[in-house]
N, C-alpha and C positions, 0 to 999 in steps of 0.2 A: 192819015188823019191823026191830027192829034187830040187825045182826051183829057179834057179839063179837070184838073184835078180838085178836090176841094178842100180847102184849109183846115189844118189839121190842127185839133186846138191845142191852145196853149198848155204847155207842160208845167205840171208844179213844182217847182224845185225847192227840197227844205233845204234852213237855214238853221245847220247844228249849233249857232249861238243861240240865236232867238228861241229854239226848243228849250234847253239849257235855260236859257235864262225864267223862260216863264215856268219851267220845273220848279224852280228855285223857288221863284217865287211865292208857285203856290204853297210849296212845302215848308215857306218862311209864317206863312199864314198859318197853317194847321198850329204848327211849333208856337206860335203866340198864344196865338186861341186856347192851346191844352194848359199851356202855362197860367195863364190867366183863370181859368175855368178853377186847378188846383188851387191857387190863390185867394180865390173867394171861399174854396171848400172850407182850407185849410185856417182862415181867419178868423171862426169861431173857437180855435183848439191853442191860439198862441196864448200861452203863461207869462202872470207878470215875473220881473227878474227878482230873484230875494229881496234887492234892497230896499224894493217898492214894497212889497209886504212887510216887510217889519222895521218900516223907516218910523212908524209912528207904534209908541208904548202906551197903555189906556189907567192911566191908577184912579183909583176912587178913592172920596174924602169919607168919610165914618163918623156924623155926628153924633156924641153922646150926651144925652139927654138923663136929667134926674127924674126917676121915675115918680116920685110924690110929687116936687116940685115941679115939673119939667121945663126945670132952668138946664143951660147948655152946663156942661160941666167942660167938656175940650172937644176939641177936632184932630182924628185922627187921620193924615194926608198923606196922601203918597201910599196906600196900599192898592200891592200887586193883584190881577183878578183872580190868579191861583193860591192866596191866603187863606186862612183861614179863620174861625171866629177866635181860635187858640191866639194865633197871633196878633189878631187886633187885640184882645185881651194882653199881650208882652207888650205892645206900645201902648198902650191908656195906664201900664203899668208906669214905663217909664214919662210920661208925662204927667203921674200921681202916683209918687211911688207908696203912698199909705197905702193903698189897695193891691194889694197883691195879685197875681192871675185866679189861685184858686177863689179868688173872696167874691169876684169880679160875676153876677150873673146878671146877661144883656137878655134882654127881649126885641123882639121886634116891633109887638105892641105891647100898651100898658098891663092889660089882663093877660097878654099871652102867655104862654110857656117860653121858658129858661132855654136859648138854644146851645146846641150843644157844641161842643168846643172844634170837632171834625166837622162842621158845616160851611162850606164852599161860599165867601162871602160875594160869592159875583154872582150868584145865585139867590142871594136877595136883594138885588141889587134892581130896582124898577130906572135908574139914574145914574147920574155919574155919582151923586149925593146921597149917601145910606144914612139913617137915622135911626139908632136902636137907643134904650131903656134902660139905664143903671139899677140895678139892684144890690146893695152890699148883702152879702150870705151871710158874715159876721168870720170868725175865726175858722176854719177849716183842718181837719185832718186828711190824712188815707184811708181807704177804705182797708187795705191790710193791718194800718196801723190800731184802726180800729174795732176789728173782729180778734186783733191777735191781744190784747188788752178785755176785749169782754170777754173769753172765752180762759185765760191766763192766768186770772183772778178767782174764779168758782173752781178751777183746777188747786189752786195752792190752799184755797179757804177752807177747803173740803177734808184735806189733810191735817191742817192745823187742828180743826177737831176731831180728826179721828184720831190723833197719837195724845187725843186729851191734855192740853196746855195747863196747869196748875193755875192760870189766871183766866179757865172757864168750867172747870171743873175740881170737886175735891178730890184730891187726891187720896187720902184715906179709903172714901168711898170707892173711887177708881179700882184701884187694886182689890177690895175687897172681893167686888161684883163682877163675875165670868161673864164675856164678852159672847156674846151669839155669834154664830157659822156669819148667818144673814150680816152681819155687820162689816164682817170681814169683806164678803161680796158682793154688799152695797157699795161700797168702797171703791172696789173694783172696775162694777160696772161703770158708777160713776166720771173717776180716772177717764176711764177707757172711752166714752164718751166725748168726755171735752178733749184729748188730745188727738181721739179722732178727726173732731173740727180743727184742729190748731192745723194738722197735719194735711187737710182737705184747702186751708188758707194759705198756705205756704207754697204748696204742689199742684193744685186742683182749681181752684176756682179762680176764674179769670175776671175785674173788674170791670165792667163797660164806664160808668163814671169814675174820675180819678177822685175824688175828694166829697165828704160829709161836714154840715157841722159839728162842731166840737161838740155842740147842747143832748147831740144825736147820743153819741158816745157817752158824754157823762149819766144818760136817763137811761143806755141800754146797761152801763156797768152798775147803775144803782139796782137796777130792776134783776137782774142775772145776779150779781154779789150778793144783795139783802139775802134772796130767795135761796141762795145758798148757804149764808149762813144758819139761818132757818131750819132748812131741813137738816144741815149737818150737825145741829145742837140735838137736835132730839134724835136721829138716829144713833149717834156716837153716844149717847146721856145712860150714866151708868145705871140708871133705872129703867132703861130702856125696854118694851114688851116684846119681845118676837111675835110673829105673825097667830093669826089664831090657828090655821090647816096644817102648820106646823112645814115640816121638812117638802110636802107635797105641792104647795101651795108658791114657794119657797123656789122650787125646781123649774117648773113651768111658766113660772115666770120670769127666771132669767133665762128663759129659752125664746120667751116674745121678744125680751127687750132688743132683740135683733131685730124687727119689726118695729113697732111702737113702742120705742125707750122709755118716756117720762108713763105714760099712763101704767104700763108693765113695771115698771119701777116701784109707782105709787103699790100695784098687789106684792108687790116682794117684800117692801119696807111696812106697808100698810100705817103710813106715820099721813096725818092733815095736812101737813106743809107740802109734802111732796104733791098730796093729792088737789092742793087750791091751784098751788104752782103749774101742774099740769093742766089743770082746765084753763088756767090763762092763754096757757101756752098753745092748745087748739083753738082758742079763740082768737088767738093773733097771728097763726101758722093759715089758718083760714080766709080770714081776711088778707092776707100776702099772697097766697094763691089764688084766688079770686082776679086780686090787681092782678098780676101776674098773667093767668092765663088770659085776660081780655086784653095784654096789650100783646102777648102772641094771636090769639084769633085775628087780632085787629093787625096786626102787621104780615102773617099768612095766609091766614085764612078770612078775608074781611065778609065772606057768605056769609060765615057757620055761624049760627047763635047759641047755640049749645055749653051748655055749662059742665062743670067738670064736678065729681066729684072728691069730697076732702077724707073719708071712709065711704069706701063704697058702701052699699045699700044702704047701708045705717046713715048717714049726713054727707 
């Protein structure tokens, strides 16, 4: 007998190409896909090249306006945004050279304040078009120029009557009359005094404004020189009184003038000139301090309200 056998199914035979290829395939696909996916990450992070950022420069025009009239006076063009008010002031120079930079104070508005020469003019700038305020200051000095002149003058004027000049004193007189200790060391402190300021201008104090009116100087040298000459006539004047406590009195007070010069001064000399002179002198030392500390509060401490005193407890 034979047994019928039953059909055996059909065998799978792979095809090492068609594997291969559809490997490829797929792994041609991944390979796109990641590259692509980077692509879009990466798109937000692509930088433009230099040329494109500084293919274009921004300058602002600067027009100057007369501040009573406010007729145009010129247009200043072509400044850089890293300028400053200094140097717009060097070209308004050279396109009007009567004004000088020091003479030259801009404002931004009419009533404003005078800005100041280090101010960043892109920074006021709401436009391509800046319009500030001519003000002429009038003549201008330095500020060393002029501390080292009011201070240089009560130094020399002081001396010229203390060696008593025949054309402020008689001489006859002069030599007759014995000179007081006190005169010698009025003298002194004096000196000592104003070359101390010379020597605090020269070494020490640093300007924040470059330049003052000249009108400044000529009222601060009438006011310091008269007031010298003043006290120096009667303290050097051969009839001159020494103090009333005598040597005690005398002592102690060129011991304060380390402290409070002019008012310890006025007890050593005990002469009116010294003593008017010195209550001027708290009374405008006061007021400067005052300004003074409220534009420190005002620019470190803008809480604080607190006042300062000019002598403690007493004022």
């Amino acid at each position: 007998m034979h047994q019928r056998q039953k059909p055996s199914a059909p065998e799978r035979t792979s095809d090492p190409a068609a594997d291969g290829g559809a490997l490829s395939m797929s792994h041609n696909d991944s390979r796109s896909l990641l590259n692509f996916s980077q692509l879009v990450l990466s798109a937000g992070q692509i930088k433009p090249s230099p040329a494109l950022k500084h293919s274009k420069i921004t300058y602002f025009e600067v027009e100057i306006l007369d501040m009573q009239s406010k007729k145009q006076i010129c247009i200043v063009d072509k400044v850089p945004p890293a300028s400053t008010v200094l140097d717009v002031k060097h070209k308004f120079h050279k396109a009007c050279p009567q004004w000088y930079p020091s003479r030259v104070g801009l404002q931004l508005e009419r009533n404003g304040p005078f800005l100041k020469d280090s101010i960043n003019i892109q920074s006021l700038a709401v436009s391509s078009i800046i319009t500030l305020y001519f003000t002429d200051l009038g003549q201008q000095v330095g500020w060393t120029t002029f501390f080292l002149t009011e201070y240089t003058g009560p130094l020399l004027i002081y001396l010229l009557f203390y060696i008593r000049l025949s054309t402020i004193y008689d001489q006859v007189e002069s030599r007759k009359n014995f000179r007081h200790p006190v005169v010698h060391l009025a003298c002194f402190c004096h000196c000592l005094h104003y070359i101390r300021h010379l020597l605090e201008t020269l070494f020490v104090h640093k300007f924040s404004e470059g330049h003052t009116p000249l009108k400044n100087m000529i009222k601060g040298c009438a006011f310091y020189w008269g007031f010298t000459s003043w006290i120096a006539y009667y303290i050097n004047h051969p009839r001159y009184t020494p103090p009333s406590f005598g040597h005690r009195q005398v002592s102690y007070a060129a011991l304060a003038f380390l402290a409070g010069s002019w008012i310890s001064f006025t007890v050593m000399t005990q002469t009116l000139p010294v003593g008017i002179f010195a209550f001027l002198m708290v009374i405008q030392m006061s007021l400067w301090a005052q300004k003074k500390h409220k534009l420190y509060l005002k620019r470190f401490y803008p809480e604080v309200r607190r006042k300062a005193a000019m002598i403690p407890i007493i004022f």
